[in-house]
C-alpha positions as CSV (number, residue, x, y, z in Angstrom):
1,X,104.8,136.9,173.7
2,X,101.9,135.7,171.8
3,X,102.7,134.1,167.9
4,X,100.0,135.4,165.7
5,X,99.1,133.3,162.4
6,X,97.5,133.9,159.5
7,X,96.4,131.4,157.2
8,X,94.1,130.7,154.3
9,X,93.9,129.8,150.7
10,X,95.9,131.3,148.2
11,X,95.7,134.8,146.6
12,X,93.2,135.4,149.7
13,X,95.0,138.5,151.2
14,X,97.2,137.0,154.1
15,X,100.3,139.2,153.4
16,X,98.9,141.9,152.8
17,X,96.8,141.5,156.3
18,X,99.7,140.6,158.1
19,X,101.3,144.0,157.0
20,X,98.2,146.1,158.1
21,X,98.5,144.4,161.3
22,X,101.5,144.9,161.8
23,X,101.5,148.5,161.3
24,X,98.4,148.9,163.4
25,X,100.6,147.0,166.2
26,X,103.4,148.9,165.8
27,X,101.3,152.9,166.5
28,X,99.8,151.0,169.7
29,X,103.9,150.5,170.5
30,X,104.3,146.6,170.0
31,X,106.9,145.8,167.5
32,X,105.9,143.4,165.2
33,X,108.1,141.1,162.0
34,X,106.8,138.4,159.5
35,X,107.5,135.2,159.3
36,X,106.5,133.6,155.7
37,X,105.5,130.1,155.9
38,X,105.5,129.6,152.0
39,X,108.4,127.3,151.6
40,X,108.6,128.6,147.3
41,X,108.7,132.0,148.6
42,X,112.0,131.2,150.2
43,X,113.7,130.4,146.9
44,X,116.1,133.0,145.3
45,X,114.7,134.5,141.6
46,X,111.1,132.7,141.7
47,X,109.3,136.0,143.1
48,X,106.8,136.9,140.2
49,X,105.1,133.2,140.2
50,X,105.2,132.8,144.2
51,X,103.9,136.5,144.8
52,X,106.3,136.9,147.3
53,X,105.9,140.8,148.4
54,X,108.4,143.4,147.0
55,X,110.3,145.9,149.0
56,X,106.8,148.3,149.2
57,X,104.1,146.0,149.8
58,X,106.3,144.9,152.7
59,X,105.2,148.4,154.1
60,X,108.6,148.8,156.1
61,X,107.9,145.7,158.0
62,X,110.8,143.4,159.1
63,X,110.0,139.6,157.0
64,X,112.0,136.5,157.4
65,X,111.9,133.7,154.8
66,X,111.9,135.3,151.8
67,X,114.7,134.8,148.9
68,X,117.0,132.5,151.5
69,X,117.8,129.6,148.9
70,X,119.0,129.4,145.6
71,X,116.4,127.4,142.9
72,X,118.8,124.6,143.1
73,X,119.1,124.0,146.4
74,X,116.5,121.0,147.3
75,X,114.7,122.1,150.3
76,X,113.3,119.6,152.8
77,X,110.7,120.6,155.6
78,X,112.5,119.8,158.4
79,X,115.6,122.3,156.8
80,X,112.4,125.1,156.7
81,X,111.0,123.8,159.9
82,X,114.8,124.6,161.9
83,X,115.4,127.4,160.2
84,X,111.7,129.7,160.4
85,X,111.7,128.4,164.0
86,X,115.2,130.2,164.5
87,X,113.7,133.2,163.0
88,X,110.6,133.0,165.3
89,X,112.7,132.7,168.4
90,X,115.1,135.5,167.5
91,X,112.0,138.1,166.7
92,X,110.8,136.5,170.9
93,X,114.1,137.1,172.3
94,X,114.0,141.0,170.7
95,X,110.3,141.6,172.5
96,X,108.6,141.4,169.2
97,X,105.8,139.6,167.6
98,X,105.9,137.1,165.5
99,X,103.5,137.1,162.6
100,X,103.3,133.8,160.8
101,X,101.7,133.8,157.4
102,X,101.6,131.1,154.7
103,X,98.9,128.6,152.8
104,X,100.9,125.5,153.1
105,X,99.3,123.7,156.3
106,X,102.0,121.2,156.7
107,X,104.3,124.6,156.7
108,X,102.2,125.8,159.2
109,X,102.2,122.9,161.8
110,X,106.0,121.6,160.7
111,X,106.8,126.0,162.3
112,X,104.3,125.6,165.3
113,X,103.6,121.9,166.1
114,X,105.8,119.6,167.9
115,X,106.3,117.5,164.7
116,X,109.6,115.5,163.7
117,X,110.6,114.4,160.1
118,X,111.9,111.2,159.3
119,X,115.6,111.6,158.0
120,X,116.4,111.7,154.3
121,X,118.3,110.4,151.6
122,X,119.0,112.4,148.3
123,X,120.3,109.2,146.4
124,X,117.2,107.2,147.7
125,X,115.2,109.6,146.9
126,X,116.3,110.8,143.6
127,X,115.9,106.9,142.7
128,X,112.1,106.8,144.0
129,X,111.4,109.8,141.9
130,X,113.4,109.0,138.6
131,X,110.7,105.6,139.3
132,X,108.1,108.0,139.3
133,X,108.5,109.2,135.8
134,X,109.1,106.5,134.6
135,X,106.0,104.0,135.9
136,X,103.5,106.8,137.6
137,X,102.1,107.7,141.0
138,X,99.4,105.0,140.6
139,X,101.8,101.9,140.1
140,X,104.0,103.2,142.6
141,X,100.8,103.3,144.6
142,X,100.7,99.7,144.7
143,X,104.0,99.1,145.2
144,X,103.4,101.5,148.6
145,X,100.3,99.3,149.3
146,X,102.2,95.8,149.5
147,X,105.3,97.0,152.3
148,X,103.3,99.9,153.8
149,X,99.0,99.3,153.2
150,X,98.4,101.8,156.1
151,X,100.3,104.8,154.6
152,X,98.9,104.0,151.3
153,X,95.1,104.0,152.5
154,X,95.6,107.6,153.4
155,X,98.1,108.7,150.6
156,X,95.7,109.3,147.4
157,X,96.8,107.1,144.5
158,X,98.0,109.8,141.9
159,X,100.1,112.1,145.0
160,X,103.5,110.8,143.7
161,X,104.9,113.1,145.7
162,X,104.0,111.9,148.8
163,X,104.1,108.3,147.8
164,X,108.2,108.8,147.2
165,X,108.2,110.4,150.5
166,X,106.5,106.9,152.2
167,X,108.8,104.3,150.1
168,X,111.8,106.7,151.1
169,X,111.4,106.9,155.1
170,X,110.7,102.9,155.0
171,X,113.8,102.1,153.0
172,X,116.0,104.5,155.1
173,X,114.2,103.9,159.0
174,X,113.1,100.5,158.3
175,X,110.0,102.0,159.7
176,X,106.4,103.0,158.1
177,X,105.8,106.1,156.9
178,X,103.1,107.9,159.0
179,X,100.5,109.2,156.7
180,X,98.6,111.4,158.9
181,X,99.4,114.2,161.5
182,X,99.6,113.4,165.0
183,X,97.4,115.6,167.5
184,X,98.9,118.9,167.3
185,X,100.8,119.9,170.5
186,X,102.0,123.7,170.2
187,X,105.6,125.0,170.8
188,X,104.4,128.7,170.8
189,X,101.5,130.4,172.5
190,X,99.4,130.9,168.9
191,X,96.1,133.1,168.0
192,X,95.4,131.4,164.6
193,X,93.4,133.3,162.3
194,X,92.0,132.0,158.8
195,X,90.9,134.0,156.0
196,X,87.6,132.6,154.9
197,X,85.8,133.4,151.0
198,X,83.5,132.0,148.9
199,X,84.6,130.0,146.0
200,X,83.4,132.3,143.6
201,X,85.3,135.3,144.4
202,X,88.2,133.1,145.7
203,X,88.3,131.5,142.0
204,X,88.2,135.1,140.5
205,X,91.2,136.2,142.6
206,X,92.9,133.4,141.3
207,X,92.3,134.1,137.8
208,X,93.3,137.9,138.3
209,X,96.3,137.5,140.1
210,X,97.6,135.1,137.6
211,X,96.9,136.6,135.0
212,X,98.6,139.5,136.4
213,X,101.6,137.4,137.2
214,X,101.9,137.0,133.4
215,X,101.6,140.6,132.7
216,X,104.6,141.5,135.3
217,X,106.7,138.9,133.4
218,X,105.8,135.6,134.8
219,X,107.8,134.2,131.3
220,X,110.6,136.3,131.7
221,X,111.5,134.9,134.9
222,X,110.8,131.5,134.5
223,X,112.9,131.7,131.1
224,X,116.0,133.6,133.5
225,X,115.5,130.5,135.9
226,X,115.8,128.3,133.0
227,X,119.4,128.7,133.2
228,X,120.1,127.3,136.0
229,X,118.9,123.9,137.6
230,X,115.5,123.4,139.3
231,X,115.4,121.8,142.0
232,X,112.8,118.7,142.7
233,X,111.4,120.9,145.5
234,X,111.4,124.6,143.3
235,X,109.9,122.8,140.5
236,X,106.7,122.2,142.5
237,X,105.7,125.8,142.6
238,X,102.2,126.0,140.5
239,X,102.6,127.8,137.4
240,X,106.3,127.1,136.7
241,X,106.2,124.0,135.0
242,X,103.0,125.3,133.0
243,X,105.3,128.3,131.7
244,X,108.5,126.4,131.1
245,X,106.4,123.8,128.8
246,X,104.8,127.1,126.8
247,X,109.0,128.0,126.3
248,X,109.8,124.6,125.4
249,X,107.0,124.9,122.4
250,X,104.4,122.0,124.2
251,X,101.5,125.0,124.4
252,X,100.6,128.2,123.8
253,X,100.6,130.8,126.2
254,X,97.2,130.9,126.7
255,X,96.9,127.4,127.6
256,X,99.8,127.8,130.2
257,X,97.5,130.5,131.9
258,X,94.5,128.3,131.9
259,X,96.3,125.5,133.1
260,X,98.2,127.5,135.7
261,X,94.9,128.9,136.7
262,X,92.9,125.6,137.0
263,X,95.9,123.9,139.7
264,X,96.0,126.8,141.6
265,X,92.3,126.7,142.4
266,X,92.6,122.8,143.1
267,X,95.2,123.7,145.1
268,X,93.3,126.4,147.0
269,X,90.6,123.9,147.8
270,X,92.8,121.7,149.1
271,X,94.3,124.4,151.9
272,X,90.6,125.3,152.6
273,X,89.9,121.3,153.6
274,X,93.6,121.5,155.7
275,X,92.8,124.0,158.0
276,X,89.0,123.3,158.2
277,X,90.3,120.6,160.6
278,X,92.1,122.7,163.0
279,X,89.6,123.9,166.1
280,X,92.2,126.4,167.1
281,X,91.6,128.7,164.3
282,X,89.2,131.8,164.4
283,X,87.7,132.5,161.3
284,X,87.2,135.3,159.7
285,X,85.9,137.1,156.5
286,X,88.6,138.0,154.3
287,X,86.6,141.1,153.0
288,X,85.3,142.4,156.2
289,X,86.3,146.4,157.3
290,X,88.9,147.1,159.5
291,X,89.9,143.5,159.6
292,X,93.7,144.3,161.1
293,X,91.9,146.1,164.0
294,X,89.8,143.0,164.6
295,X,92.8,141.1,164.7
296,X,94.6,143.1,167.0
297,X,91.7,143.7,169.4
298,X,91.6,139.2,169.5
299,X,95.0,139.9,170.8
300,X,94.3,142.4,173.1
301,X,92.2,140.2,174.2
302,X,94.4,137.7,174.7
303,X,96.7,139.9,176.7
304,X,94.4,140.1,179.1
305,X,93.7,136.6,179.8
């Protein structure tokens, strides 16, 4: 059975797509259940800010990933990688489809791609980031360019994030970090879609649906998360730090929207660049009619391959 994925930036219309196909699927008589490849959507609580789909927009479709960890629980991609995989090859053995939808490319390839993560240390870790606060992504930058100068020609300066991630694996392997992706080679049988749209009205998506987070009570949930501890990894999801800064007094409201609204779109271009590269993807336009049916008839196609 064939693993269909949808990708594309955010707020572009995947899971919504992947629903319409799968209900499309399902009156030709081929059972079909989502798999979500957006690792904050897998955290208990943070729904509003991750848009993760309620129990209607799900359309009576079977998903997998969504709500699984608590906010505190520190979630590592090989963790997502073992467990989304399980999920794919339980929907396999049943004679279903997978669906897998998400924005996060490294998601995406870490599901589908024979990839394999360096282990990982918590306390080495925690140490690396606690460094990060304290001196910055750019003087950590040249720390990463004196014991690893390959990893840190590809890493940008200011991505602390993955700059603790290359100082971490060469402290715990004794090896360097590999900055970039290896050739893909599959584990699954794919048809990769991508949901292509022009900046303009992909920025003016952006700004509507978070604004419309806020309306549905963006604030209130962050402030009921507030309770309890973040973790490093939840605390990454665009828009939450914005809002807990407005509740700690360091902005107004307004200015956490604005802010929330100009990462997201950075962030958006940065997906589009990510799968650019990957030849296996068909493209199409996220506004076109009847786009599910076009979908399903590339698999029908495939079928008869």
């Amino acid at each position: 059975m064939t693993v269909l994925v949808i990708v594309g930036p955010t707020a572009v219309g995947k899971s919504t797509l992947s629903v319409l196909i799968a209900q499309e699927l399902a009156r030709s008589g081929t059972t079909a259940e989502i798999i979500s490849a957006d690792s904050m959507q897998a955290y208990i609580g943070m729904n509003i800010g991750t848009a993760t789909p309620n129990v209607e927009e799900r359309g009576g479709i079977a998903h997998h990933l969504l709500d699984v960890w608590p906010s505190d629980h520190v979630l590592t991609v090989s963790q997502y990688q073992e467990t989304a995989r399980a999920a794919i090859d339980e929907v396999l053995t049943r004679g279903a489809m997978p669906i897998v939808v998400g924005g996060s490319g490294l998601y995406v390839a870490a599901i589908l791609d024979d990839l394999q993560f360096p282990a990982t240390d918590p306390q080495i870790r925690a140490r690396f980031e606690q460094q990060l606060e304290a001196e910055g992504a750019a003087a950590m930058h040249r720390q990463l360019a004196l014991v690893d100068p390959a990893a840190a020609a590809e890493i940008g300066r200011m991505n602390g994030r993955r700059i603790v991630r290359a100082l971490e694996v060469l402290e715990v392997t004794g090896e360097k970090f590999i900055a970039r992706l290896p050739v893909p080679v599959e584990l699954y049988q794919t048809i990769r879609v991508g949901l292509e749209i022009p900046r303009m009205q992909m920025d003016e998506r952006i700004a509507l649906r978070v604004h419309q987070m806020f309306e549905d009570g963006f604030v209130d949930e962050v402030r009921s998360l507030s309770h309890t501890a973040y973790s490093v990894t939840a605390t990454r999801a665009i828009g939450y730090t914005q809002v807990l800064e407005f509740l700690a007094g360091k902005c107004t409201e307004g200015e956490a929207i604005s802010a929330t609204i100009a990462i997201t779109k950075k962030f958006a271009r940065r997906q589009q660049r990510w799968f650019r590269q990957d030849q296996r993807i068909t493209w199409m336009d996220y506004n076109e009619a009847e786009l599910a049916s076009r979908v399903c008839a590339l698999l029908g196609e495939d079928t008869k391959q």
